[in-house]
C-alpha positions as CSV (number, residue, x, y, z in Angstrom):
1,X,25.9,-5.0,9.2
2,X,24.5,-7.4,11.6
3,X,25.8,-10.8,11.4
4,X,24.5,-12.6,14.2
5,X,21.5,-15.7,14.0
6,X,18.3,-13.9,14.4
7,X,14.9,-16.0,14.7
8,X,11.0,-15.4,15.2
9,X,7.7,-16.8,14.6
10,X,6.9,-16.3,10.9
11,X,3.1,-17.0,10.7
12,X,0.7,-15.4,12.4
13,X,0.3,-16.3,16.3
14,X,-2.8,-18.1,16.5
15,X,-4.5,-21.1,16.7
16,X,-3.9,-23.0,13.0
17,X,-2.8,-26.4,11.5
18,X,0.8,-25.3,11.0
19,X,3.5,-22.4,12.9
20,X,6.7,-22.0,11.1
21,X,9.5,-20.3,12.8
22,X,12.4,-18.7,10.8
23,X,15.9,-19.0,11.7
24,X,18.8,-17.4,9.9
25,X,21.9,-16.5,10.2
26,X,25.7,-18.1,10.0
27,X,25.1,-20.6,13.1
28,X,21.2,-21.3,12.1
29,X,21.9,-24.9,11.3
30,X,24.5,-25.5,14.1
31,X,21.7,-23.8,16.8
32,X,18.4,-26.1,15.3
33,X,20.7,-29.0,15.7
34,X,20.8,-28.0,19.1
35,X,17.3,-28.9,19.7
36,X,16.4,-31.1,17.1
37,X,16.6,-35.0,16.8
38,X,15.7,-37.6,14.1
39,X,15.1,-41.0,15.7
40,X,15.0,-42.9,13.0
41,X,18.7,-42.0,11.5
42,X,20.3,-40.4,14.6
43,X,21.5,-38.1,11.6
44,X,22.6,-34.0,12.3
45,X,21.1,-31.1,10.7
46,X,24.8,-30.2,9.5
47,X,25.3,-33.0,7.4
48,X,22.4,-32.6,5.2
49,X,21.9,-31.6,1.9
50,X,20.7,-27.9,1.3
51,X,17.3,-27.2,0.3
52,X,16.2,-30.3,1.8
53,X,13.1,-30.6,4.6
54,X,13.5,-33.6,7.2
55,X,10.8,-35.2,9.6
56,X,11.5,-35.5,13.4
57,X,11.0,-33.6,16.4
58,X,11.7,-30.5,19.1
59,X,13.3,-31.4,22.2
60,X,14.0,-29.7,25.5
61,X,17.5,-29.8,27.3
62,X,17.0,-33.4,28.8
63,X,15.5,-34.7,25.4
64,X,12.3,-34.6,26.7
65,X,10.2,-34.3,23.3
66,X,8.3,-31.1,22.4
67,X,6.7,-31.0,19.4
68,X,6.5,-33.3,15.9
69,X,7.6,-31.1,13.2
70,X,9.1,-30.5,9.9
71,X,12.5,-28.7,9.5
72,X,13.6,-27.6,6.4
73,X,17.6,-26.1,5.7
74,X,18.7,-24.0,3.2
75,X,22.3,-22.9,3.4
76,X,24.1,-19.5,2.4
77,X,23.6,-18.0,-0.4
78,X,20.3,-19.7,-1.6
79,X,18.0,-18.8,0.7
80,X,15.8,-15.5,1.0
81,X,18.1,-13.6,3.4
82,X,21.4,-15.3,1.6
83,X,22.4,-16.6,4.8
84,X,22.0,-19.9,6.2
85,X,18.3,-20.4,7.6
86,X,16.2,-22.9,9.2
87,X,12.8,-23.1,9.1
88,X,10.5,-25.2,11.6
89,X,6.9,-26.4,10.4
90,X,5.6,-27.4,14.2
91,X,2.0,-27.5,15.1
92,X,0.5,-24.1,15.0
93,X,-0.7,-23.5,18.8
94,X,0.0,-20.2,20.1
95,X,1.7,-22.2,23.2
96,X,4.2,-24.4,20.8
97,X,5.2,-21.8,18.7
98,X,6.7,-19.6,21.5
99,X,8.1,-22.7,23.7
100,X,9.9,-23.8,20.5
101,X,11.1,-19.9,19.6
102,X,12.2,-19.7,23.4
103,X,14.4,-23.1,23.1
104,X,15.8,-21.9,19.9
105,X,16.7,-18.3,21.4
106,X,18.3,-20.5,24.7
107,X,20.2,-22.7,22.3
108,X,22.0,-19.2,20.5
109,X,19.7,-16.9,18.7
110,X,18.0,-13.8,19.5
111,X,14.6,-12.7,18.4
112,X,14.4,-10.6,15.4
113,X,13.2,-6.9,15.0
114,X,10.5,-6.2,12.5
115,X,11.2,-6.9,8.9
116,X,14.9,-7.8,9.9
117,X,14.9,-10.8,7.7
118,X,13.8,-9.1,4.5
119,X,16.1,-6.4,5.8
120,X,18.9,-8.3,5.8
121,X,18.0,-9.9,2.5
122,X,18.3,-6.2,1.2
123,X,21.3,-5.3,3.1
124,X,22.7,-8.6,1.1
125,X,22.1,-7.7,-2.4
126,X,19.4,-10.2,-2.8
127,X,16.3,-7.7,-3.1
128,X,16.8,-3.9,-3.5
129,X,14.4,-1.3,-1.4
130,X,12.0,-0.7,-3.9
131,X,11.7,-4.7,-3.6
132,X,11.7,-5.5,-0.1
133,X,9.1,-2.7,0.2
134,X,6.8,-4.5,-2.1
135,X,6.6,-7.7,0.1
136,X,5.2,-5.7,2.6
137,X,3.0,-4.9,0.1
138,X,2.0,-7.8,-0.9
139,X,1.3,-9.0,3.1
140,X,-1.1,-5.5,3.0
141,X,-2.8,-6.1,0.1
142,X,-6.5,-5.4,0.5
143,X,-7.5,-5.7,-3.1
144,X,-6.6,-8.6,-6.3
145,X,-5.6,-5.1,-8.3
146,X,-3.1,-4.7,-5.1
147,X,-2.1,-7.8,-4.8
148,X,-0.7,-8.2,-8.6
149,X,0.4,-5.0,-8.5
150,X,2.8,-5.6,-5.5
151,X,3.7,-9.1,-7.1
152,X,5.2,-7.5,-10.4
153,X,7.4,-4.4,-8.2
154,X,8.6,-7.8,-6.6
155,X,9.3,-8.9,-9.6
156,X,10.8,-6.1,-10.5
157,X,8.5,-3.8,-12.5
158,X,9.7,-0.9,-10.8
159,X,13.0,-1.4,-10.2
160,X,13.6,-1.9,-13.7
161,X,12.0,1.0,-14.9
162,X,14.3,3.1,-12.4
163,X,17.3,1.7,-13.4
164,X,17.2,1.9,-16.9
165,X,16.4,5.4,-16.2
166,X,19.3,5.9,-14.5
167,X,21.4,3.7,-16.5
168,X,20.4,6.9,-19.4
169,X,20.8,9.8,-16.9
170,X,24.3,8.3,-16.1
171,X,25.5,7.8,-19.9
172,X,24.6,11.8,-20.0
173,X,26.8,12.1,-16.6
174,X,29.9,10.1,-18.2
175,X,29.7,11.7,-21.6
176,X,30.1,15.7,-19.7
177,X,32.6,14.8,-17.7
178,X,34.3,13.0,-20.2
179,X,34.2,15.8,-22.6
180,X,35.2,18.3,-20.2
181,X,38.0,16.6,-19.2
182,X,39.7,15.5,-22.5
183,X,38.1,18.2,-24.5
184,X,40.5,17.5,-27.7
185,X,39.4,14.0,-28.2
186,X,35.2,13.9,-26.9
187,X,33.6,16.9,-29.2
188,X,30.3,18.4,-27.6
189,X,29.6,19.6,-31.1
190,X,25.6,19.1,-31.2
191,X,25.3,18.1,-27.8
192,X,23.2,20.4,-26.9
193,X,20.2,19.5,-29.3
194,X,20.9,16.1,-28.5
195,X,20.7,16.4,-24.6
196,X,18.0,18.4,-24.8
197,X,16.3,15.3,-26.9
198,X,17.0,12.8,-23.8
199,X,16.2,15.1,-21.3
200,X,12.8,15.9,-22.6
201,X,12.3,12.0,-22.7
202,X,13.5,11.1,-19.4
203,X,10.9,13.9,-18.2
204,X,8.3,12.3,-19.8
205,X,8.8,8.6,-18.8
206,X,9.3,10.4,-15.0
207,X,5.8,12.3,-16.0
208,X,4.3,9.1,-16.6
209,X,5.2,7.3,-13.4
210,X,3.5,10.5,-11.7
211,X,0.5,10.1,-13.3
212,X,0.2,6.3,-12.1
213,X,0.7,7.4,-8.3
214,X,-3.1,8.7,-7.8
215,X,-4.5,5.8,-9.1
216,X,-1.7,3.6,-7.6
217,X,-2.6,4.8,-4.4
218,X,-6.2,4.7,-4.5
219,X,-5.8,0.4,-5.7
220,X,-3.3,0.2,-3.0
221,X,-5.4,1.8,-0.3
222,X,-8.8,2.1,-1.1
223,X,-10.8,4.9,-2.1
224,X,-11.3,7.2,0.8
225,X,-15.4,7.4,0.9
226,X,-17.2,9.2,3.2
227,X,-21.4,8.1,3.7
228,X,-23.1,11.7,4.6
229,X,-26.6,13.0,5.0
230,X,-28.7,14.3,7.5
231,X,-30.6,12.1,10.6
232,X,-32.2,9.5,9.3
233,X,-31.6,8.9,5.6
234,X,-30.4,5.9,5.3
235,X,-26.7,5.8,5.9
236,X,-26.1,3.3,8.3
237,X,-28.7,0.6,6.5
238,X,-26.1,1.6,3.4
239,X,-23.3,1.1,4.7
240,X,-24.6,-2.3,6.3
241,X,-25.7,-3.5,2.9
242,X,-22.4,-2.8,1.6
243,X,-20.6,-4.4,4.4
244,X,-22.8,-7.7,4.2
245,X,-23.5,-7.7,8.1
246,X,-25.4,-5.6,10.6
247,X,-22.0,-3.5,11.8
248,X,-23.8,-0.4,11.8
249,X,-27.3,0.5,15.0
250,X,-30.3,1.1,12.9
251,X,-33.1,3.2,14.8
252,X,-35.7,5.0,13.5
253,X,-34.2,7.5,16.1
254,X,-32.7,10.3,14.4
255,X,-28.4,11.0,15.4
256,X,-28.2,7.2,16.3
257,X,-25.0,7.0,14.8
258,X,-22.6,9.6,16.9
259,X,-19.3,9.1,15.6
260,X,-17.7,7.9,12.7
261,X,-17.5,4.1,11.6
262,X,-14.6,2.9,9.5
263,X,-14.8,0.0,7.1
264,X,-12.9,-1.8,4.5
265,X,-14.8,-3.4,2.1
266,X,-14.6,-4.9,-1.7
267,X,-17.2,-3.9,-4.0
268,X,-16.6,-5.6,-7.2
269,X,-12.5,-5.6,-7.3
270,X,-12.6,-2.2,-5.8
271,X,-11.8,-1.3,-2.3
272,X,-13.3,1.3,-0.4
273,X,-12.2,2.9,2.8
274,X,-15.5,4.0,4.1
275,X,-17.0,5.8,7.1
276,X,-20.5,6.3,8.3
277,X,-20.3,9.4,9.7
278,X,-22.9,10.9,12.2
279,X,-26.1,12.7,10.5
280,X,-25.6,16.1,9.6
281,X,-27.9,18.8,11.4
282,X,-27.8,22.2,13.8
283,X,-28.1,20.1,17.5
284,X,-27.6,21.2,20.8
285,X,-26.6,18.2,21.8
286,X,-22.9,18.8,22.8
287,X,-22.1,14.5,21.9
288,X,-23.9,14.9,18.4
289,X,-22.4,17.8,17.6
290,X,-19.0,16.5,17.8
291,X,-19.4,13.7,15.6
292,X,-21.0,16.3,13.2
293,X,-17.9,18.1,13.2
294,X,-16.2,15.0,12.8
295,X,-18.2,14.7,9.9
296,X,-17.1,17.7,8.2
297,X,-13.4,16.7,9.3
298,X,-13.4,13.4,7.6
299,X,-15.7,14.9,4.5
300,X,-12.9,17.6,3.6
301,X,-10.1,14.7,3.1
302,X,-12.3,12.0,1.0
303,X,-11.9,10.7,-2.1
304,X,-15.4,10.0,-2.8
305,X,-18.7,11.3,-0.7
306,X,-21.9,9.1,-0.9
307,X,-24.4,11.5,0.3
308,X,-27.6,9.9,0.7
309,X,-31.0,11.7,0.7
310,X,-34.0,10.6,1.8
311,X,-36.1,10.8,-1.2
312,X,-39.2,10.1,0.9
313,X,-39.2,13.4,2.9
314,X,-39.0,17.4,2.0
315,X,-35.6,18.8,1.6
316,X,-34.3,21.2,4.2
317,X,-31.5,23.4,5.2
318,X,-29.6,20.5,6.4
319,X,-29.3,19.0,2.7
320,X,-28.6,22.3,1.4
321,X,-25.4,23.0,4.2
322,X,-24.3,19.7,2.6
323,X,-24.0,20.4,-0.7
324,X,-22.4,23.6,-0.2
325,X,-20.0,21.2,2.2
326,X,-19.6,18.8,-0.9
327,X,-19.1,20.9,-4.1
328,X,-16.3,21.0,-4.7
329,X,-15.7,17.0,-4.2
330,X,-16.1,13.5,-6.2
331,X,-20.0,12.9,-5.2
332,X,-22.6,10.2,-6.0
333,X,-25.7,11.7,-4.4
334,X,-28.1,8.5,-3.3
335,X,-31.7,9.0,-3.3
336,X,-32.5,6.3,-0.8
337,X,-36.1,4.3,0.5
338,X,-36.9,4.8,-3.0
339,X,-39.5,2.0,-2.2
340,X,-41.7,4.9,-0.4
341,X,-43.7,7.9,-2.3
342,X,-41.0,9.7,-3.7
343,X,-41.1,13.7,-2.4
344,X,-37.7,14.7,-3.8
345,X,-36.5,13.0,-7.2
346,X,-33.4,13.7,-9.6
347,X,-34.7,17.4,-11.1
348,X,-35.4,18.6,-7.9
349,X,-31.9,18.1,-6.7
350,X,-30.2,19.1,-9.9
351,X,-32.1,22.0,-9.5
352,X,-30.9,22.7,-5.6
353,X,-27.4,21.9,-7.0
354,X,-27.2,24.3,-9.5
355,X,-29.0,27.1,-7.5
356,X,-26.9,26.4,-4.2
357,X,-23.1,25.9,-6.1
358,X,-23.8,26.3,-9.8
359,X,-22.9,23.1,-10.7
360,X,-25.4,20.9,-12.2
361,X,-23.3,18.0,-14.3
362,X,-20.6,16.8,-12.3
363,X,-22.8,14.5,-9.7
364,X,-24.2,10.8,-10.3
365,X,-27.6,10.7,-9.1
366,X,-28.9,6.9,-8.4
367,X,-31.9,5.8,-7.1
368,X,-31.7,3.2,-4.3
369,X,-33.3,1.5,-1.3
370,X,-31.5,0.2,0.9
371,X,-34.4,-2.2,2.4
372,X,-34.5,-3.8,-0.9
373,X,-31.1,-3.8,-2.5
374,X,-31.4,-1.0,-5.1
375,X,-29.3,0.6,-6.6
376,X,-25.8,-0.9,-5.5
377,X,-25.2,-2.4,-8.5
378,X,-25.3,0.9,-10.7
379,X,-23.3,2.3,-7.6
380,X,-20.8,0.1,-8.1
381,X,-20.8,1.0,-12.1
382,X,-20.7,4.8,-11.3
383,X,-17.4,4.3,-9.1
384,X,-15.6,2.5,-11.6
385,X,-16.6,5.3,-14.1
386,X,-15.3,8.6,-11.8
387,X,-12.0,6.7,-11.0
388,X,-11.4,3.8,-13.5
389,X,-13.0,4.9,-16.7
390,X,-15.0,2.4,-16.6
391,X,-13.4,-1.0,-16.0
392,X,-9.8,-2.1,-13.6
393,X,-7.3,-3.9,-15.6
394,X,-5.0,-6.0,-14.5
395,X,-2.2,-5.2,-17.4
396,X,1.3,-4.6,-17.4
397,X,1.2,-0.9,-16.7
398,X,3.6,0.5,-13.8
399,X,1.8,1.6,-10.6
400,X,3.4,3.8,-8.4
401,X,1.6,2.8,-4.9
402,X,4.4,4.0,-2.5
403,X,4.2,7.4,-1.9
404,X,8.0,8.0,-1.0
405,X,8.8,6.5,-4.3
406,X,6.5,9.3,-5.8
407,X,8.2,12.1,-3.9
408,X,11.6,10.4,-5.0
409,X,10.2,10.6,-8.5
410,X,9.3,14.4,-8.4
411,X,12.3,15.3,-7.2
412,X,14.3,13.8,-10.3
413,X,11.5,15.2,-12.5
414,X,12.7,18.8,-11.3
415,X,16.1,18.4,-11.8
416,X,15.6,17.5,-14.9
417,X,13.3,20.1,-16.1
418,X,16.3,22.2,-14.4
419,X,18.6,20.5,-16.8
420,X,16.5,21.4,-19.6
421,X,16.3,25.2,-18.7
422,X,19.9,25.2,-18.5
423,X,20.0,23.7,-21.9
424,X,17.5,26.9,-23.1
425,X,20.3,29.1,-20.6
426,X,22.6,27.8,-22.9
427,X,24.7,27.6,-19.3
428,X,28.0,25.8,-19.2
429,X,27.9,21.8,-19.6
430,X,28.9,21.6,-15.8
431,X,25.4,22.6,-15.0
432,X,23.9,19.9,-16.7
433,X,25.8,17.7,-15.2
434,X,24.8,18.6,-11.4
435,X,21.2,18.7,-12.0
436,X,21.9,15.2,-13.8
437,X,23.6,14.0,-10.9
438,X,20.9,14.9,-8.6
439,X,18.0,12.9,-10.9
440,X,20.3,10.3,-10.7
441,X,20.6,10.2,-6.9
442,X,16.8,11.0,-6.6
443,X,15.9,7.6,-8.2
444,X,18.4,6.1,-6.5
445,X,17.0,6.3,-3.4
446,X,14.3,4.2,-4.6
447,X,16.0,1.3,-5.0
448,X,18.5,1.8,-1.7
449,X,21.3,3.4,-3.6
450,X,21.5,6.0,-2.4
451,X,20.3,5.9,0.8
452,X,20.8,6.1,4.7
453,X,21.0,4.0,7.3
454,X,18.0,6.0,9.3
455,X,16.0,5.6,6.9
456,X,16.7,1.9,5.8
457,X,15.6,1.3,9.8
458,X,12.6,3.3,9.2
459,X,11.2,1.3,6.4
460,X,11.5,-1.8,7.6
461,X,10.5,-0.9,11.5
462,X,7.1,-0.9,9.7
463,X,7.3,-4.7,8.3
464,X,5.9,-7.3,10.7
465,X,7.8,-9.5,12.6
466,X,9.1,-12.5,11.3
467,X,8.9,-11.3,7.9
């Protein structure tokens, strides 16, 4: 493990009322002392108190003066990386937060790789994985749903939940081997019923963690929504009024919009991940044809399709390739400029529906205008309903949002339904006690148990720097 005093700029780097740079490390107070001076007491960095903050100012090598900051010390073990660290509150220009970085990397330090502090506060014992991968979390956090989510695995929703589950999976571990190897004294008289008991239990506790991962990931993420139609409907005005700004061309020109536009947005606590994609028609031109392919590309991996029909002109083959295109997805068909004469309404498309895929009750049909500001409201409504039932709560339910914690989870889930066929086997206890073992290391590697360097350097290769 890396010992050494690492530093970096830990806000971000642009023009702002404060910069802070991060220094830590076992010679972090001894290297800010380096370069920093209080006038007014003459006093050193080393001889204050910890977890105290100290007015005074950054000076260059012939004590030219710098910057006017704020420099706060917090000394080993009570500090977020345990080690001793310094942090720097100077003025937040881009130029004075790297000209005091590059004194403090002169004066002993070197710059530190992405995530390395939280990594080292992991590597310490301070945080485990399934922690330190929640801060990042937290940064990424597109959503208030997100946000408290990430707060309460910091806190140590799911980490808890993991080890208690392993604490039970262990007891099982213990008890076999115990059993088997002093056989006169540790009876497995009725063990089998009562394995077979906890087992079934642990399952269902890993079963619902599972079931949380979907929605986990939708709330962390955003639901993947794709805008379709053909030329000309309306998309790009929707996706405009969604947005709030004019991000999208609108032209009465049909196949303005040629490839596909990606926006994050927040409709009402929910976030969507949404693309305008280019109108969907037979062309010959070779540019629109891509982004029609596109199209199709992005359609077949949504979450959600918004396909929005012009309601003011006749239906055509192009609206019927889409449907067959969007069957067999979560669809809210839009039947936009609803302020004009209306040529197709609501029967006439359930009737399409059901003649082109036989399905006639599994789309939401609303009526908007995107000139006007229909209909956005009960779109919003109609969301919440196909993914939320209804309403998003912010309760104390566990989320799963990390998808390598759900894999992690699946994993331990089949051992332990192996375990359980075992038990119906009626194999040898020894069994058990392998596929135990493997739930137990599954979980582990959750919460950095049981896990490798590689991928430890993986994980937090991802975090930003300074964090």
């Amino acid at each position: 493990m890396k010992t050494d005093t690492i530093a970096a700029i830990a806000t971000a780097i642009s023009e702002s009322g404060i910069g802070i740079i991060r220094v830590s490390g076992e010679d972090a107070v001894i290297i800010a002392d380096k370069i920093y001076r209080n006038s007014k007491h003459k006093k050193s960095l080393l001889k204050y108190d910890s977890h105290t903050i100290h007015y005074g100012f950054i000076v260059e090598e012939d004590e030219t003066i710098v910057d006017e900051v704020m420099i706060s010390v917090m000394m080993a073990p009570r500090s977020y990386t345990t080690e001793n660290t310094v942090e720097i509150n100077c003025h937040g220009g881009i130029l004075m937060m790297r000209k005091i970085l590059e004194l403090i990397l002169k004066a002993g330090a070197r710059i530190a790789e992405p995530g390395e502090f939280t990594k080292r506060a992991f590597l310490n014992g301070r945080i485990d994985l399934s922690k330190a991968e929640a801060v990042m979390d937290i940064i990424q956090a597109k959503n208030e749903f997100a946000l408290q989510s990430s707060v309460k695995q910091l806190e140590g929703s799911v980490s808890n939940k993991i080890k208690n589950l392993r604490q039970e999976i262990l007891y099982e571990i213990a008890f076999i081997e115990s059993a088997l190897d002093d056989p006169e004294h540790i009876s497995l008289e009725g063990y089998h019923d009562r394995l077979t008991v906890k087992a079934n239990h642990i399952i269902n506790e890993l079963g619902k963690l599972l079931d949380s991962a979907d929605n986990g990931k939708i709330l962390k993420e955003g639901i993947c929504t794709v805008i379709v139609g053909k030329p000309n409907a309306g998309k790009s005005s929707l996706l405009n009024l969604l947005i709030g700004e004019e991000k999208a061309i609108v032209t009465d020109i049909a196949g303005t919009t040629r490839d596909a536009l990606e926006e994050f947005i927040n409709l009402d606590g929910i976030t969507l991940n949404i693309f305008d994609t280019a109108g969907i028609r037979n062309t010959d031109d070779q540019v629109e044809k891509i982004g029609v392919e596109r199209a199709r590309r992005i359609s077949s991996d949504a979450d959600l399709i918004l396909y929005v029909v012009d309601a003011s002109t006749q239906f055509d083959e192009s609206d019927e390739d889409i449907i067959r295109m969007i069957q067999d997805k979560k669809s809210i068909i839009l039947l936009n400029k609803s302020d004009l004469d209306e040529v197709v309404d609501e029967k006439f498309i359930l009737d399409k529906i059901k003649k082109i895929s036989n399905r006639d009750n599994v789309y939401r049909i609303i009526k908007t205008s995107a000139k006007e500001d229909k209909g956005i409201e009960m779109l919003t409504d109609s969301i919440k309903e196909m993914f939320f039932h209804g309403s998003i709560s912010y309760n104390d339910e566990i989320y799963i949002t990390n998808m390598r914690h759900k894999e992690e989870i699946r994993d331990a889930k089949e051992s332990m339904l192996q375990v359980v066929n075992s038990l119906e086997m009626d194999m040898p206890e020894d069994f058990y006690s392998i596929d135990l073992m493997s739930a137990y290391s599954s979980l582990g590697m959750i919460i950095g148990e049981e896990v490798g360097d590689d991928l430890v350097n993986e994980i937090f290769s991802k975090f930003c720097m300074g964090k």
